[in-house]
C-alpha positions in Angstrom: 138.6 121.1 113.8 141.9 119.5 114.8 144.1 116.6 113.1 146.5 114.8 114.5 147.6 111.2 113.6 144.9 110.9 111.8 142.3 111.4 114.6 140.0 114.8 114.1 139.2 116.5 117.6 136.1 118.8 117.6 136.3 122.1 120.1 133.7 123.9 121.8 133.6 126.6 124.6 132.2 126.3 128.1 132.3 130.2 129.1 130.6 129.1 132.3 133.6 126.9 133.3 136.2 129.2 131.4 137.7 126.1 129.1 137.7 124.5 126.0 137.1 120.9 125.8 136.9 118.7 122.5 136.5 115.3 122.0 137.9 112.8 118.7 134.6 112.8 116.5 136.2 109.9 113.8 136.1 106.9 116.5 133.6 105.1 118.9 136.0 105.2 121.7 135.6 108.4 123.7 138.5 110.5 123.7 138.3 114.2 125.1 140.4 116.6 126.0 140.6 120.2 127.5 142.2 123.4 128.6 142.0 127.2 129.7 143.8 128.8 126.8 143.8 128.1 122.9 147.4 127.5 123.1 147.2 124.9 125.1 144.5 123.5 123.0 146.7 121.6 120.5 148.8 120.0 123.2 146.0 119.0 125.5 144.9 117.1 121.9 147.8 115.8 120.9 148.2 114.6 124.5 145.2 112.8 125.0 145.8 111.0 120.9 149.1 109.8 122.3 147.1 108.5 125.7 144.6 106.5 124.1 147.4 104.8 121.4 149.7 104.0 125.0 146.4 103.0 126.4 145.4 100.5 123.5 148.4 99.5 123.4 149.2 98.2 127.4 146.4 96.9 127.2 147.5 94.7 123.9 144.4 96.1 122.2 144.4 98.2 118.7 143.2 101.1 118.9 140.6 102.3 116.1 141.5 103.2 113.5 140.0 106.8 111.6 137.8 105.8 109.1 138.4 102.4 107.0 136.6 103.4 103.9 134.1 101.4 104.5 130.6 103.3 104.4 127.2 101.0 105.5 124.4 102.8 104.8 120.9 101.9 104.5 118.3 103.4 102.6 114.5 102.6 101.6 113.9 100.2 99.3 112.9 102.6 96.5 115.5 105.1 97.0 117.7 102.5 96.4 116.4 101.3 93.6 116.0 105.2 92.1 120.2 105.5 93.0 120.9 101.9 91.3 119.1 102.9 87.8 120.7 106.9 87.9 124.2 104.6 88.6 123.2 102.7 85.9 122.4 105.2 83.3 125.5 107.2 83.8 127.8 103.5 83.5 129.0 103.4 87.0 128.6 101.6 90.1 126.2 102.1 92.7 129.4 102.6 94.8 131.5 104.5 92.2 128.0 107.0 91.7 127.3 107.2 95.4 131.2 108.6 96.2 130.8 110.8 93.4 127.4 112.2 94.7 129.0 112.3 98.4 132.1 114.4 97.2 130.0 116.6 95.2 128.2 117.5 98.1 131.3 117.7 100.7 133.6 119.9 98.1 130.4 122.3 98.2 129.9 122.8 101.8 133.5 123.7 101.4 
């Protein structure tokens, strides 16, 4: 994993073609970047970050923006309802208990 203005590039290896390639995994917009050597790498990133912001920006669009906070999920009805009442019990809300549940789980996978 990279990070760089914010954006997070994700690297894997072609050994058929010799190179690294990533792409930015925290937009829609497709933004990719490669090279032949992992010092490179970082540049070729970096690069391509500063592209799409000059890009967005001739173009007099903004460009996304990594992650708002905003999390729409949906879930069957009685999982829901199972997540409202454990909220509940514990004096929180559903959207306090569910970030709780969701960093538990991140900090764990390390």
């Amino acid at each position: 994993m990279m990070e760089y203005k914010g954006y997070i590039g994700k690297v894997e290896i072609d050994e058929e073609a010799g190179i690294l390639h990533g792409e930015v995994i925290n937009i829609r917009d497709v933004v990719t970047f490669e090279s032949r050597t992992v010092e490179e790498l970082q540049q070729a990133f970096r690069d391509s970050i500063d592209d799409y912001l000059e890009f967005c920006s001739q173009r007099g669009e903004d460009p996304e923006k990594p992650f708002s906070g905003r999390f729409v999920i949906r879930l069957p009805a009685e999982l829901h309802r199972k997540a409202y009442i454990k909220a509940k019990l514990t004096d929180k809300s559903l959207n306090r208990w569910v970030t709780e549940v969701i960093e538990t789980a991140v900090q764990e996978q390390g």
